[in-house]
C-alpha positions in Angstrom: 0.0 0.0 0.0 1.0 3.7 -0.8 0.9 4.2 3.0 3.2 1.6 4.3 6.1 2.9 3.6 5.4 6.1 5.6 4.0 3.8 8.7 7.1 1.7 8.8 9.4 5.3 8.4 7.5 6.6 11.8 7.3 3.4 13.5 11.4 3.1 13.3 11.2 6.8 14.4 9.1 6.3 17.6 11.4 2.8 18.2 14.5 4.7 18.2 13.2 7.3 20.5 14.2 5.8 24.0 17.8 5.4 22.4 18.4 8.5 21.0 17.1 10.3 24.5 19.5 7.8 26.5 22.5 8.6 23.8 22.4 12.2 24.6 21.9 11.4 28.4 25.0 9.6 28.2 27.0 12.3 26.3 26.2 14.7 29.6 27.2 12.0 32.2 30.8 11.6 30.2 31.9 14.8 31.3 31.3 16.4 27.5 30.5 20.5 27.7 26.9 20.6 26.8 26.0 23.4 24.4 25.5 26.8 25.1 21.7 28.6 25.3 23.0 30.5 22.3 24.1 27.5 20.3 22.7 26.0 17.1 22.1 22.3 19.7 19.8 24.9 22.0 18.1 27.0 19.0 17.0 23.9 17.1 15.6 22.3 20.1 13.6 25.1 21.5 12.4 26.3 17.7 11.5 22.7 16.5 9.8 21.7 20.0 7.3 24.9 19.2 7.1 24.3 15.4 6.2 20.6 16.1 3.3 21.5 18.9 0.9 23.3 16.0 1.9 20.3 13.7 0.6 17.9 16.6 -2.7 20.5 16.9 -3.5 20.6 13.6 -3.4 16.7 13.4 -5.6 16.7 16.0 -7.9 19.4 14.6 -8.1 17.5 11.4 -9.0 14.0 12.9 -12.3 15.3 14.8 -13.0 17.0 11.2 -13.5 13.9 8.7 -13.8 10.5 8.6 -10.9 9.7 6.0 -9.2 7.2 6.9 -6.1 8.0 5.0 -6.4 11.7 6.1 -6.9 10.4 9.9 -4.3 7.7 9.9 -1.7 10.1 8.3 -2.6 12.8 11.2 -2.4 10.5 13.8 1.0 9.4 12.9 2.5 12.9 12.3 0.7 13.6 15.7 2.4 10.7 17.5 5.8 11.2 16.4 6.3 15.2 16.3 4.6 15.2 20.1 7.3 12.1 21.3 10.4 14.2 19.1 8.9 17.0 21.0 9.3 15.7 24.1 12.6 14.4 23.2 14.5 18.0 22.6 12.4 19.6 25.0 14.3 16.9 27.2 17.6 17.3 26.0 17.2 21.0 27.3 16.7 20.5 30.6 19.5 17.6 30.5 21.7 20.4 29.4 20.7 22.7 32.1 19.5 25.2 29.5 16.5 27.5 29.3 13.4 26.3 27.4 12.5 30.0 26.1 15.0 32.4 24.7 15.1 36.8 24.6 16.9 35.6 20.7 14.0 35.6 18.3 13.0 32.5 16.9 15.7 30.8 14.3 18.7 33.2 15.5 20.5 30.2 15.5 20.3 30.2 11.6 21.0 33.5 11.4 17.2 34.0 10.7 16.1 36.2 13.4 12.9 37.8 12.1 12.3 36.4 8.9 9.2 34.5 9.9 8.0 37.9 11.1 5.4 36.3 13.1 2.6 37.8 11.8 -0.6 36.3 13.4 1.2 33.6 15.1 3.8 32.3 12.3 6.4 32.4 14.2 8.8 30.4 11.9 8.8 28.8 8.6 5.8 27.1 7.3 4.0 27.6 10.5 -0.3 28.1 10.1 -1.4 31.7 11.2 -3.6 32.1 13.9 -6.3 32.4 10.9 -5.7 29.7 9.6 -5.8 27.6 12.4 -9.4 28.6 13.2 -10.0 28.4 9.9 -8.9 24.3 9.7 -11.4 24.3 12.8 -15.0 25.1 11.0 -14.1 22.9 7.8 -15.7 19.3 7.6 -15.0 16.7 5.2 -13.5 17.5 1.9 -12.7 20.8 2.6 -10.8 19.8 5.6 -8.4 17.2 4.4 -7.3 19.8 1.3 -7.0 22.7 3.8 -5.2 20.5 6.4 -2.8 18.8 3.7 -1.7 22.4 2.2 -1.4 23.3 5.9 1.0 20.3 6.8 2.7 20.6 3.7 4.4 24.1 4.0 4.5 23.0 8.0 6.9 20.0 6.5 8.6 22.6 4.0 9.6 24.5 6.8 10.3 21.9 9.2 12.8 20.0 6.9 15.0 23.9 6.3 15.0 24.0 9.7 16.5 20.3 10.4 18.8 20.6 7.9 19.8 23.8 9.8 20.5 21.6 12.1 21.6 19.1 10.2 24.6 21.8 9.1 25.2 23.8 12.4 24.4 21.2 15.3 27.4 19.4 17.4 25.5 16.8 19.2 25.7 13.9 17.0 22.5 12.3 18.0 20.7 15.9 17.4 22.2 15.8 14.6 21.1 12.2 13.1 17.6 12.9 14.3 17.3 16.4 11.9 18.7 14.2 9.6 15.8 11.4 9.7 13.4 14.7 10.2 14.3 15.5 6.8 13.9 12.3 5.6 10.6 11.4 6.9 9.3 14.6 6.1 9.8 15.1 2.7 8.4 11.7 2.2 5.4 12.7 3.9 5.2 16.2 1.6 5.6 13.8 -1.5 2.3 11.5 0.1 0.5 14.3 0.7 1.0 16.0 -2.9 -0.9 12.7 -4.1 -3.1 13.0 -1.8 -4.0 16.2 -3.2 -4.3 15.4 -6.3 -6.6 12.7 -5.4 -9.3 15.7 -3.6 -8.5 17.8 -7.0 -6.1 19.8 -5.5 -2.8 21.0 -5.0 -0.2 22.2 -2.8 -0.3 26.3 -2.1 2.2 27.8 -4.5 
């Protein structure tokens, strides 16, 4: 099935959760330095932990707004892994002793620092506005899957520039490998979602 592929991707991602989080514990008991707040390690984790909570809302959102199957099972799962990654870096923070908020603007760490601009609640890349998000709310059927899968779409554009931000700039090597599968996953998730598009009539938003 088209979907498989995508369903085994996020199940190895959720297996190799408890390892990745125990990797990184074990870096901080070896005596390694653990990264500054001002670091690329600290920036991604806070940034991604807040870009991944509206991806886990819209999921949400999306599942109590048709009865898809497809749509619902492919919101679940985006929903179950982006909350545990979530929890993972927002982890990793208070491992490193390090602040979960920061007075740096969103994606200073990538040099960045106001480009989102924020406007209605966009605080990074391919984050919904506030708008939108109440828009994804009213729709039923149809008309939410489209909505929701151009939503998640530029979500997953801008997640995967900010892991391979990461990806580039990051020194923990387990930080690092998990942007890396971010990317991955994601932009096999944009391509499944393209079809599934096309399948409503529809496209991504240009």
């Amino acid at each position: 099935m088209r979907y498989a592929g995508v369903a085994v991707a996020v199940a190895g991602v959720l297996v190799a959760a408890g390892a990745v989080t125990y990797s990184v514990a074990e870096d901080g008991r070896s005596g390694t330095e653990p990264p500054a707040a001002g670091s690329a390690d600290a920036g991604f984790a806070r940034d991604m932990a807040v870009h991944h909570q509206q991806a886990v809302e819209m999921a949400y959102i999306v599942r109590d707004r048709t009865a898809d199957e497809d749509v619902r099972r492919l919101a679940y799962d985006i929903a179950q892994t982006q909350a545990n990654q979530r929890g993972m870096m927002l982890g990793w923070l208070d491992l490193w002793g390090l602040p979960k908020v920061s007075s740096d603007g969103p994606m200073s760490w990538m040099g960045m620092a106001g480009m989102a601009g924020g406007e209605d609640g966009a605080l990074m890349p391919g984050m919904a506005t506030d708008a939108e998000m109440k828009k994804l709310g009213t729709l039923n059927g149809k008309q939410a899957e489209v909505f929701f899968l151009q939503l998640m779409t530029d979500h997953h554009k801008g997640g995967v520039h900010m892991a391979q931000g990461c990806v580039e700039k990051c020194t923990v090597g387990v930080e690092k490998r998990l942007a890396q599968g971010m990317v991955e996953a994601q932009e096999s998730e944009i391509l499944l979602m393209t079809d599934m598009l096309k399948e409503r009539g529809a496209a991504p938003r240009p």
